[in-house]
Backbone as XML, in Angstrom:
<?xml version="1.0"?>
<chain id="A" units="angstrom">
  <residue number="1" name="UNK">
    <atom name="N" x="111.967" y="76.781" z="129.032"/>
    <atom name="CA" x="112.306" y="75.614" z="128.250"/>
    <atom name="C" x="111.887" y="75.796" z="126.797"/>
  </residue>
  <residue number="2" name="UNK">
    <atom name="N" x="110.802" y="76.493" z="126.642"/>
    <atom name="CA" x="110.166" y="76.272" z="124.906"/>
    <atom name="C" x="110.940" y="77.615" z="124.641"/>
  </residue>
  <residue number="3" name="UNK">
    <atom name="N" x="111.785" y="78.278" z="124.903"/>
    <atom name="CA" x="111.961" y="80.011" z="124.274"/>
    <atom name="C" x="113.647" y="79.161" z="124.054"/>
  </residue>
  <residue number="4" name="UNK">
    <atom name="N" x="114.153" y="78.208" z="124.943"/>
    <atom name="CA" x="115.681" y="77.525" z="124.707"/>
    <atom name="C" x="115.511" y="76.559" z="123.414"/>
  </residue>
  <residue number="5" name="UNK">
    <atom name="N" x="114.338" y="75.995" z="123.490"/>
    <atom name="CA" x="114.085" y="74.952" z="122.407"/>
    <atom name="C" x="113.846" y="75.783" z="120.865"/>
  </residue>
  <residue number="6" name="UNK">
    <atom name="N" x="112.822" y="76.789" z="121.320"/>
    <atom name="CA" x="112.948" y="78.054" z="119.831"/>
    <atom name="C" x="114.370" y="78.183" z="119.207"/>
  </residue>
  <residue number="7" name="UNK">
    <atom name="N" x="114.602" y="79.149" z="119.752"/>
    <atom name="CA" x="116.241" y="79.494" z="119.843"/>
    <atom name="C" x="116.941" y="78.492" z="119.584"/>
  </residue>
  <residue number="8" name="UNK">
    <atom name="N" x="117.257" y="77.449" z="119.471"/>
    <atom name="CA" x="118.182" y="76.367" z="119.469"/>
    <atom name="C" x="117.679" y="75.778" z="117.538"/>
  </residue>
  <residue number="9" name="UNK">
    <atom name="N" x="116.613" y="75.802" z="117.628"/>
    <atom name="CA" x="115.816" y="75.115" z="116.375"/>
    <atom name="C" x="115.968" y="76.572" z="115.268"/>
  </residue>
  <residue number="10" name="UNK">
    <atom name="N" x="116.016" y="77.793" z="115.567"/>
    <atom name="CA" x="115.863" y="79.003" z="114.849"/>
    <atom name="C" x="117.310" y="78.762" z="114.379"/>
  </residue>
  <residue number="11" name="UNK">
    <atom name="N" x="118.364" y="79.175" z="115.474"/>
    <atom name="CA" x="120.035" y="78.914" z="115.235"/>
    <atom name="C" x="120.167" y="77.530" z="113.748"/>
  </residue>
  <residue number="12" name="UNK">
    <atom name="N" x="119.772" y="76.987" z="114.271"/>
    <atom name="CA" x="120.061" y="75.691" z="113.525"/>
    <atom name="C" x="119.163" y="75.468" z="111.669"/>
  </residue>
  <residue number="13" name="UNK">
    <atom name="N" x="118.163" y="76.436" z="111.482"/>
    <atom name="CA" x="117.382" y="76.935" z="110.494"/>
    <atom name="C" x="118.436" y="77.911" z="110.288"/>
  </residue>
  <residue number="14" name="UNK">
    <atom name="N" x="118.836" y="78.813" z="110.323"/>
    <atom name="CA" x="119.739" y="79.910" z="110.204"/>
    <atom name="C" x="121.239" y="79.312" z="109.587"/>
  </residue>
  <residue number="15" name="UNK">
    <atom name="N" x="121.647" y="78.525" z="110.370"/>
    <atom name="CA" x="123.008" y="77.892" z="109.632"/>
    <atom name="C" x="122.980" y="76.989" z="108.476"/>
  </residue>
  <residue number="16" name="UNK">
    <atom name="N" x="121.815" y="76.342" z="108.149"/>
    <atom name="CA" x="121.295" y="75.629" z="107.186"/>
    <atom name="C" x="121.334" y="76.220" z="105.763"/>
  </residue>
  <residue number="17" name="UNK">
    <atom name="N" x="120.584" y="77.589" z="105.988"/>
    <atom name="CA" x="119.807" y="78.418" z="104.976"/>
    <atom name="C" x="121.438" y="79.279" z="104.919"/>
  </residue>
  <residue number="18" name="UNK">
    <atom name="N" x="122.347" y="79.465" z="105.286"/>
    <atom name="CA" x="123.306" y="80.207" z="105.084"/>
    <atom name="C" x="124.145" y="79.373" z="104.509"/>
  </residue>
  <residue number="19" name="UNK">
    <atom name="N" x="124.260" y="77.849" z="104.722"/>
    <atom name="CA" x="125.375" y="76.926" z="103.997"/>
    <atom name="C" x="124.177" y="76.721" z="103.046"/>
  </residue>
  <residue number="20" name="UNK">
    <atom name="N" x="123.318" y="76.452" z="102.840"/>
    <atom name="CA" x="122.575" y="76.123" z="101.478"/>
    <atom name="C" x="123.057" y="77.665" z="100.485"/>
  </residue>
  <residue number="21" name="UNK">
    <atom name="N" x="122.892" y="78.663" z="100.705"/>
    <atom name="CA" x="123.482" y="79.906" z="100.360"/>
    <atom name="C" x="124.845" y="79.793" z="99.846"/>
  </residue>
  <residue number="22" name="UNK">
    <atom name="N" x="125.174" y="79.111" z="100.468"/>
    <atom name="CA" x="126.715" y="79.056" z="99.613"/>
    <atom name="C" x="127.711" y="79.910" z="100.777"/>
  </residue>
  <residue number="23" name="UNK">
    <atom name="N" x="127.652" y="80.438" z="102.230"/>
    <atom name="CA" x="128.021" y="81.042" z="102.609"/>
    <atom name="C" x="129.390" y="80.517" z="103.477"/>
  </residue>
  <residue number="24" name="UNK">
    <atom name="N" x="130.154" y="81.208" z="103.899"/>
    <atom name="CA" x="130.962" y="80.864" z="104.696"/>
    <atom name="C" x="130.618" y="81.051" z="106.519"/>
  </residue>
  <residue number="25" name="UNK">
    <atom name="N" x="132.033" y="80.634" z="106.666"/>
    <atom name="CA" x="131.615" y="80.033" z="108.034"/>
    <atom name="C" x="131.118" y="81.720" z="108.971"/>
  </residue>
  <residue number="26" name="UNK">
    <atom name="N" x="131.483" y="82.125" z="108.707"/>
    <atom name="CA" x="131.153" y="83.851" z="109.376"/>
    <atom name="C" x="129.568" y="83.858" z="108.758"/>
  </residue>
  <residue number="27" name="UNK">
    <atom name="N" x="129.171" y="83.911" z="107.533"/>
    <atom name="CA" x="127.819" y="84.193" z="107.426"/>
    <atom name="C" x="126.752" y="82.885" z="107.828"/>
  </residue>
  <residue number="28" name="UNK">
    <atom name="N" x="127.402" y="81.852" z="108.295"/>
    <atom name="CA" x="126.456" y="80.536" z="108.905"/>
    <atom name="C" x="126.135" y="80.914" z="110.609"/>
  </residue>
  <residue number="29" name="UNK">
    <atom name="N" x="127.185" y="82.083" z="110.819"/>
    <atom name="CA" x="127.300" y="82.186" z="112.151"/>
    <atom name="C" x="126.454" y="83.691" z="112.457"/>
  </residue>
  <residue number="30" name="UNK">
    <atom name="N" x="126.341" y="84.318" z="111.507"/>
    <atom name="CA" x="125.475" y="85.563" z="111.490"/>
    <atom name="C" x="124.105" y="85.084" z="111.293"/>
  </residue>
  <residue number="31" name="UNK">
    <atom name="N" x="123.955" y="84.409" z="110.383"/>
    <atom name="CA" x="122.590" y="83.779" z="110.305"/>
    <atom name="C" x="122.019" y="82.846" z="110.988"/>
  </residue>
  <residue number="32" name="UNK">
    <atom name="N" x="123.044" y="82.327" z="111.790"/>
    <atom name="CA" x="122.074" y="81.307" z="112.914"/>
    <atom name="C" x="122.054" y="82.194" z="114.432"/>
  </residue>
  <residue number="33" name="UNK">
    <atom name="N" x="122.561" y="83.632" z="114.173"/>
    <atom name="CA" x="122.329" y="84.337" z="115.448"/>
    <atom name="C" x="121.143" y="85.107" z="114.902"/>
  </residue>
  <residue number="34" name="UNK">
    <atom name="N" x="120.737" y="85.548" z="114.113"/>
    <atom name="CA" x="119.425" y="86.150" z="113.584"/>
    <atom name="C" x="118.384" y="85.811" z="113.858"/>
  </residue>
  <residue number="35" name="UNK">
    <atom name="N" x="118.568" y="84.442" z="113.020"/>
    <atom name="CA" x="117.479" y="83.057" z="113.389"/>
    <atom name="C" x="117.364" y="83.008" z="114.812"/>
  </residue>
  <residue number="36" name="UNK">
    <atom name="N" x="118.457" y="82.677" z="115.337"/>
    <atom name="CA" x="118.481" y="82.525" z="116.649"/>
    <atom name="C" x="117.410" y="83.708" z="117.753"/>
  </residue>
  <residue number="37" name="UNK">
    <atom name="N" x="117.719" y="84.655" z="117.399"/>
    <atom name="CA" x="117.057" y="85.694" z="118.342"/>
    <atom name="C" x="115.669" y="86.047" z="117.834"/>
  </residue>
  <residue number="38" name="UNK">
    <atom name="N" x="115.194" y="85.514" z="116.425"/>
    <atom name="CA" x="114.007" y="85.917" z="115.853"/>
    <atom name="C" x="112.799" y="84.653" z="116.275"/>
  </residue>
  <residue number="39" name="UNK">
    <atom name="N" x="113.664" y="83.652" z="116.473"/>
    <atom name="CA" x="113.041" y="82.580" z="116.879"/>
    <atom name="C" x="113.038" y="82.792" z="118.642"/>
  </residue>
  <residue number="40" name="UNK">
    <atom name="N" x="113.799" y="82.809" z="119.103"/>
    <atom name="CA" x="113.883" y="83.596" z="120.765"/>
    <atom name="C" x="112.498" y="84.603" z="120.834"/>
  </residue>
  <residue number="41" name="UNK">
    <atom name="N" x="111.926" y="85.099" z="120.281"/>
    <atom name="CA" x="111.229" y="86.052" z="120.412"/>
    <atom name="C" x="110.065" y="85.274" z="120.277"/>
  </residue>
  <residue number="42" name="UNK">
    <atom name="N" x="109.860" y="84.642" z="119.007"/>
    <atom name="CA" x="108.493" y="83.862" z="118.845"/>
    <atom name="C" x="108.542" y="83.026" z="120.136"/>
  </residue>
  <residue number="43" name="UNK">
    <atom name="N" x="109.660" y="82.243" z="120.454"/>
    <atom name="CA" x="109.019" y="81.675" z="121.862"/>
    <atom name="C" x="108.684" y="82.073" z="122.741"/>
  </residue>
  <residue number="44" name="UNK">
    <atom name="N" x="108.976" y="83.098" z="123.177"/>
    <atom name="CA" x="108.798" y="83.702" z="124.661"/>
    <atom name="C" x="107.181" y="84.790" z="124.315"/>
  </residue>
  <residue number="45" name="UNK">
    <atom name="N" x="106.788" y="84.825" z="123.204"/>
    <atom name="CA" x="105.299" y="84.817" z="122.394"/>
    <atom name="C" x="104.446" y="83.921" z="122.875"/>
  </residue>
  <residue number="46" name="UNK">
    <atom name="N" x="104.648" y="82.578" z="122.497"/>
    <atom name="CA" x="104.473" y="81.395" z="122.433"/>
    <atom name="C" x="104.025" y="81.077" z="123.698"/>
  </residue>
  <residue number="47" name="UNK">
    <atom name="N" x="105.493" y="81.012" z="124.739"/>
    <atom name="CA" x="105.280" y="80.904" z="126.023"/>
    <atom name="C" x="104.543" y="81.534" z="127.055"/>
  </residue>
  <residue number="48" name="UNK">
    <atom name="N" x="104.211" y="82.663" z="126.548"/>
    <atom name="CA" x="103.655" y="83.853" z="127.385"/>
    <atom name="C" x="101.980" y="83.702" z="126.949"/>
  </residue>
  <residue number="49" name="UNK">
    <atom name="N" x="102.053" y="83.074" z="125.746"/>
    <atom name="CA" x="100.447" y="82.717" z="125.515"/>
    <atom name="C" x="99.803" y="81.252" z="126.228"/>
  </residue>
  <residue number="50" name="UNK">
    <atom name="N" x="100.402" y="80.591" z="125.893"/>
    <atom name="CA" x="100.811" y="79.210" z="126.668"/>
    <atom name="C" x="100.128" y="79.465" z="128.421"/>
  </residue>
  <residue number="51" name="UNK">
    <atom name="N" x="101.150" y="80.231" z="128.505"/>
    <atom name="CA" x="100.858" y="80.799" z="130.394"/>
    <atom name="C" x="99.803" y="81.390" z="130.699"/>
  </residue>
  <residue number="52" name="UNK">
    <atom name="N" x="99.607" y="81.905" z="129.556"/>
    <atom name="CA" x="98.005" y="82.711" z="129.815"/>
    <atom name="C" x="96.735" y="82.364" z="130.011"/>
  </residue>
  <residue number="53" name="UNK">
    <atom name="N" x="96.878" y="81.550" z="128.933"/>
    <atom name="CA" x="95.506" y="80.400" z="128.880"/>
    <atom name="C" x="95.682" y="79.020" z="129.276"/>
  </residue>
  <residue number="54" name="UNK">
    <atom name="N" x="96.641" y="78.556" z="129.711"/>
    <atom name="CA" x="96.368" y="77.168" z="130.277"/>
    <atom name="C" x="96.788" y="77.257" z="132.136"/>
  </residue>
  <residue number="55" name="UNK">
    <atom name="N" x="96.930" y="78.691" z="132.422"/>
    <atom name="CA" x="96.825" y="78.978" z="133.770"/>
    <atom name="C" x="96.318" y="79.483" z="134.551"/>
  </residue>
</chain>
């Protein structure tokens, strides 16, 4: 659940920062898959620390 919620919030930082950029619809969509998977990573970080110490 928190690595879908990353990912979803990263995507959505990513398309932001690419239309603030001035970009088109192809580079809103490259940059919220970036975001997307860079933020995917911090969660499953996150989550895996999470699991560690509160289990």
């Amino acid at each position: 659940m928190i690595v879908i919620v990353f990912t979803a919030i990263g995507a959505l930082i990513g398309g932001v920062t690419a239309r603030r950029r001035g970009g088109n619809r192809l580079d809103m969509a490259q940059y919220a898959a970036g975001y997307g998977l860079a933020f995917m990573i911090l969660g499953m970080i996150v989550a895996l620390v999470i699991d560690r110490f509160l289990i």
